[in-house]
Structures are given as structure tokens and as C-alpha cells.
N, C-alpha and C positions, 0 to 999 in steps of 0.2 A: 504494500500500500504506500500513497505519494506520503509526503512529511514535509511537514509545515519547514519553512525557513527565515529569519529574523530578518533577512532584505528590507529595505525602510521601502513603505507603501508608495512608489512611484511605477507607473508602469506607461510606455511606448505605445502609439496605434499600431498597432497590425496588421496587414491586409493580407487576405488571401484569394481575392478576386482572379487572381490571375491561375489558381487552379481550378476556376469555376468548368472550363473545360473537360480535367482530368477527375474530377468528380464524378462529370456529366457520362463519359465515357467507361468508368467504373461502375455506374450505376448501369447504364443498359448493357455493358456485358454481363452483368449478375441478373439481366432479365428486370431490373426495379426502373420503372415508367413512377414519375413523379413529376409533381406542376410546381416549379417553384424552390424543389426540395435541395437540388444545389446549392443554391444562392444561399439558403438558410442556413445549409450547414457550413459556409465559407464566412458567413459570418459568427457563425460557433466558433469556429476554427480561431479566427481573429481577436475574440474574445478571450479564447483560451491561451494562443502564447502570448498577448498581452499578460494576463492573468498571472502567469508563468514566471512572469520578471520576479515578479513578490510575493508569490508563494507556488511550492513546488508540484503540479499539478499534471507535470506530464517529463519525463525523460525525453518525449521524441517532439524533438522542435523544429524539422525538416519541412517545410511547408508540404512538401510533397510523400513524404512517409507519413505526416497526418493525413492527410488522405487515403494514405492507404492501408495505413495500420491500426489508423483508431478508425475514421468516417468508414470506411468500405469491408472494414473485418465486420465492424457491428452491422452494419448493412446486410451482412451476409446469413445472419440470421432470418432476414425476408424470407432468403429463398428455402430454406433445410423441410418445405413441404407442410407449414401450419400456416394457419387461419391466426392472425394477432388482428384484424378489422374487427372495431367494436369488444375486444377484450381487456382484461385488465392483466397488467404486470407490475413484475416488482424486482428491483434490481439493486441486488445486495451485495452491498458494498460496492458504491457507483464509482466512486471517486473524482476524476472529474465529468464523471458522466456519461459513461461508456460501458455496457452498449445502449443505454436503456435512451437517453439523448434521440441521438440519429434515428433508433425508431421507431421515435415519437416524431420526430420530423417530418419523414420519410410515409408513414402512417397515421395522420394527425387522427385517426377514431381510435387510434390504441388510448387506453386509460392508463399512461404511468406513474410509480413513484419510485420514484428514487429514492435510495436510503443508503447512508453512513453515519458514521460514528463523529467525524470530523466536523464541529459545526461550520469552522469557515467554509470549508468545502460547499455545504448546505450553503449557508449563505450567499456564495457566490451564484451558485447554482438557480437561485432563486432571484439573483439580478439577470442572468442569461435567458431563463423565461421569459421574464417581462420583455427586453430586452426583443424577444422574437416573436412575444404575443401568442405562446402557446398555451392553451387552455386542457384543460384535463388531467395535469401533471402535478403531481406533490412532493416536494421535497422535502424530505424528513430527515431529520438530527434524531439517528437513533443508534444502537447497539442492535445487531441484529440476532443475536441469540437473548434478547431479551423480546423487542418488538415482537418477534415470532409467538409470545404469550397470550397477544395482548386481543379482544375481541373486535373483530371485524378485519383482523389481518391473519389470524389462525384457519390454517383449510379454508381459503378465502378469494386465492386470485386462479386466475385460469393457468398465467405464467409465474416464475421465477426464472432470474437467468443471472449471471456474473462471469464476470472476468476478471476476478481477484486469484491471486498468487494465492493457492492452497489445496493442498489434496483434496482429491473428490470426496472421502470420507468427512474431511470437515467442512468440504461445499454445500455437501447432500443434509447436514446436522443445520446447519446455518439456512437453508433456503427451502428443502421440500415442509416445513412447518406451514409454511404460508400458502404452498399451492393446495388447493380445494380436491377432490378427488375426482378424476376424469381427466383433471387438467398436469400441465408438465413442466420439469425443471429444465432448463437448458444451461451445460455449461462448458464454456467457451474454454480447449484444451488446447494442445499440443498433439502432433501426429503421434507422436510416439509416446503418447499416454494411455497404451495399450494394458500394460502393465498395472498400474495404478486404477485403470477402469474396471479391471478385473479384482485387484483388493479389495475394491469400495464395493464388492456386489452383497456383502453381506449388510453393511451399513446400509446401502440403501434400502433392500428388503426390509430392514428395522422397520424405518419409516417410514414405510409404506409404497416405496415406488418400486418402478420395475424398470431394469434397462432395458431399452430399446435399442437397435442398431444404430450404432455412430455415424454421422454424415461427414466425410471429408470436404474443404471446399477449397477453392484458389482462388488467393485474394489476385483482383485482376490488375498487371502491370507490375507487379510485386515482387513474382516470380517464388510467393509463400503457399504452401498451404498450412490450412488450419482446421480443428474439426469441433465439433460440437456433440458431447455427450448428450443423451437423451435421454431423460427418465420420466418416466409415467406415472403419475398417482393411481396409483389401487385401493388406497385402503388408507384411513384419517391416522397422522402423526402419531402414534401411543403419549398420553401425558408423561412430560416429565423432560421431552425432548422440543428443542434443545436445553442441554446441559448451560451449566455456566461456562463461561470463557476456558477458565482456569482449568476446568475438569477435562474440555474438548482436547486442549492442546496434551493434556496429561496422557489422556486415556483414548485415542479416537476410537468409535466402533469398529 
């Protein structure tokens, strides 16, 4: 996860207009038709290594690897074969926003919230809404093996998804609490997280999901792939999980 840094609060305009192209092109190789949804996120984009100057919110400052390693990975969740029109998600541990951001964007009927722990994060997050005038998004300042207790966010959204640094076992502990049953957690791997998808199958049986076939994808122009583990809710979180912080990192299932 990013980490706040004491840089004195001044921060540079940014433009990223000039990858509005290489967006544009990113997106319809990944098959995603959007009105507008470029533009928007190039002003994301701009926002964010602004942002960047005085707090640390992203390692990749390449105007063009943002594009294609934050804007067009998260993007590529469009395609992995689900219905997010008119559903709700929840993206834990966003940080600066990714992937849950872009596809709310890219899909302005999705219902997202974002969630971390970091309130500035939050904060920021909630200038960058406004900022793009998107509605149906919530950004919450939470813990998320706490939130996951809390009602109306337990067995609740259709999605969960993340792209935080952490084994699937403590992914699946952290995020399938919140999806409802029918609905699915998605999370954003490594190819060669074959291994570790295979350890986590007991953990997520725990709580109730089921793996699905893993979708490999290529990020377009990148010259990356990336995949997306899949797991299905079956059957409501057993009380009790998630654990606290302290016990997860102790003990994973």
C-alpha cells in the first residue's frame, strides 16, 4: 500500500491530454466503447501525479505506463465476461483508486465505493469526484476487516475487487464478507499466481466462495499480461470473519 510522505502541500498542473489518444486506443482494443470516458480519465490521471508531488499515491509516474498500468489494467476488468451495468461494488483497499475509479468512469450505472484505511487518500478521492461530477460513488475512510461487520455492507454488494499487495488468502478474508451470495470477488493477480491460487482454495471455501476459472488478459500496448482470480459466493461469510488485522496477518486461513 502507497505511504503518506511529509513533502510541504504544493503540487504542479499536470496534463495528460496528450495520451487522450493512447487511452482511446487501449480502450477499443479491450472491446470498451465509451462517450467521453477518455477525456475523464486523463483528467484522473492529471489529478493524480499532481497529487503525487505531496503525497505518495502512485510509484508509476510515466504518463504513458499510467495509462496502461493503472487506467487500462483496471479497465480490463470490463471485459473478464460480467454484467457491472446497474450493480454495486466495493473496492478494498482502493488507494489511489484503482480499479474501482476507471470503472466507475468507464461505466457511470456501476454503484461504487471505495474504501481504505488512509483518510487522506479518502479525502483526496473525494475532491477527484467532485472534480469529475460523478455520482453514485462513496468514498469511505475505513478498515476493511472491520467495515466488512458493519450492516448494509455484510453479504451486501454484487462485486468486491482489489488490487492490493496481499495473498489471496488474506484478499478472500478482507473482501468476500461484503459480497452478497450469487455475487463475486475479483482479484487483480499476477500470471504466475498459480501457486498461491491454489493455497487460498481452502480459505476461500471458509467463506463461502468458490473459485472459478482464472481469466488471463493483455494489457494493450504494454506488452503485460495480467489475470484476474474469480471467486463466486455460495454461501453467506460464517460470523466471526473477518478476523482482526493482527490475527489475519498471524494466522491466514
Amino acid at each position: 500500500m502507497p505511504h503518506e510522505t511529509n513533502t510541504p502541500q504544493a503540487s504542479t498542473p499536470v496534463s495528460l491530454t496528450p495520451q487522450i489518444p493512447r487511452i482511446q486506443r487501449g480502450l477499443e482494443a479491450l472491446g470498451i466503447h465509451t462517450d467521453g470516458g477518455a477525456e475523464t480519465l486523463a483528467r484522473y490521471g492529471a489529478m493524480l501525479l499532481a497529487q503525487n508531488q505531496v503525497m505518495n499515491l502512485t510509484a508509476i509516474t510515466d504518463p504513458d505506463q499510467v495509462v496502461d498500468l493503472h487506467f487500462l489494467d483496471s479497465a480490463a476488468l470490463l471485459t473478464v465476461g460480467e454484467d457491472f451495468k446497474h450493480k454495486t461494488l466495493i473496492d478494498v483497499g482502493t488507494g489511489a483508486g484503482f480499479p474501482g475509479m476507471p470503472l466507475k468512469i468507464l461505466e457511470p450505472a456501476l454503484n461504487v465505493t471505495l474504501l481504505d484505511s488512509l483518510g487522506k487518500r479518502i479525502t483526496w478521492l473525494e475532491e477527484v469526484c467532485r472534480a469529475l461530477q460523478l455520482d453514485n460513488i462513496t468514498c469511505l475512510h475505513a478498515r476493511g476487516e472491520e467495515q466488512a461487520h458493519q450492516e448494509g455492507f455484510r453479504d451486501s454488494f454484487d462485486y468486491a475487487v482489489s488490487r492490493a499487495v496481499a495473498s489471496l488468502e488474506v484478499l478472500s478474508e478482507l473482501c468476500l464478507p461484503y459480497v452478497k451470495v450469487g455475487g463475486k470477488f475479483l482479484a487483480m493477480k499476477s500470471v504466475d499466481s498459480g501457486d498461491e491460487v491454489d493455497r487460498a482454495a481452502r480459505a476461500v471455501a471458509k467463506l463461502g466462495g468458490l473459485l472459478l476459472p482464472r481469466v488471463d488478459y493483455e494489457i494493450p500496448g504494454a506488452g503485460v499480461t495480467h489475470r484476474v482470480v474469480v471467486v463466486e459466493k455460495i454461501a453467506p461469510t460464517p460470523k466471526g470473519y473477518p478476523r482482526r488485522w493482527a490475527r489475519i496477518q498471524k494466522s491466514p486461513l
